[in-house]
TORFITOR-145604 format. One line per 10 residues: for each residue x, y, z of C-alpha. Coordinates in steps of 0.1 Angstrom, whole numbers, always signed. Layout:
X/Y/Z  ...
REM end
This chain:
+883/+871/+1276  +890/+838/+1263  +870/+848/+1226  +894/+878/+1223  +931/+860/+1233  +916/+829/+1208  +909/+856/+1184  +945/+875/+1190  +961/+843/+1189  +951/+837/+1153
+958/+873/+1142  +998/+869/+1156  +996/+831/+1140  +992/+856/+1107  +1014/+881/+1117  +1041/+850/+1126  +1031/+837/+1081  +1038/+869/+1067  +1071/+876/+1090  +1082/+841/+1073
+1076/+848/+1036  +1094/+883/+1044  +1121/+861/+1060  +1122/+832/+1035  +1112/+852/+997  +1123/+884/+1009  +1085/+895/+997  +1059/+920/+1014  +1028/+901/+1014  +1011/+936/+1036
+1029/+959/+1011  +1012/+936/+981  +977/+944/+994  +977/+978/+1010  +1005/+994/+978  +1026/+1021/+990  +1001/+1036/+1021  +1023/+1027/+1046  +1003/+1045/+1073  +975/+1016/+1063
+1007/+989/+1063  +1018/+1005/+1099  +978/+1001/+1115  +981/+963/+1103  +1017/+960/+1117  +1004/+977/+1149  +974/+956/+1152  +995/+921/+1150  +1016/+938/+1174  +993/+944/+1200
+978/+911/+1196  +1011/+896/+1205  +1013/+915/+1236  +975/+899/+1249  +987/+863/+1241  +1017/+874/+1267  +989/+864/+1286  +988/+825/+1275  +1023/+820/+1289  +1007/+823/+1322
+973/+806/+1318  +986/+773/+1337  +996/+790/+1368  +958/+808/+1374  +945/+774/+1368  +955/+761/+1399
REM end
């Protein structure tokens, strides 16, 4: 389990970059790369989502380590 939450953790660390150049240049960095498919833009979207929700998991790490 740890290989996947490492490996989720770096895909919302991602996800967190290109929410900042959206925020900060007001520029698409998902929408460069994929064009117009936004079905393709919505899987990536989706996928950073979903890796958020595992690293939920992280929050709580110290507590079953007791």
């Amino acid at each position: 389990m740890e290989g996947l939450q490492k490996t989720c953790l770096v895909i919302t660390i991602i996800g967190a970059v290109v929410w900042g150049i959206i925020g900060l240049f007001d520029y698409n960095l998902v929408e460069a790369l994929f064009g117009e498919n936004h079905s393709l833009a919505r899987i990536v979207y989706s996928i950073v989502g979903i890796a958020g929700l595992i690293n939920i998991g992280l929050l709580f790490q110290h507590i079953d380590m007791k």
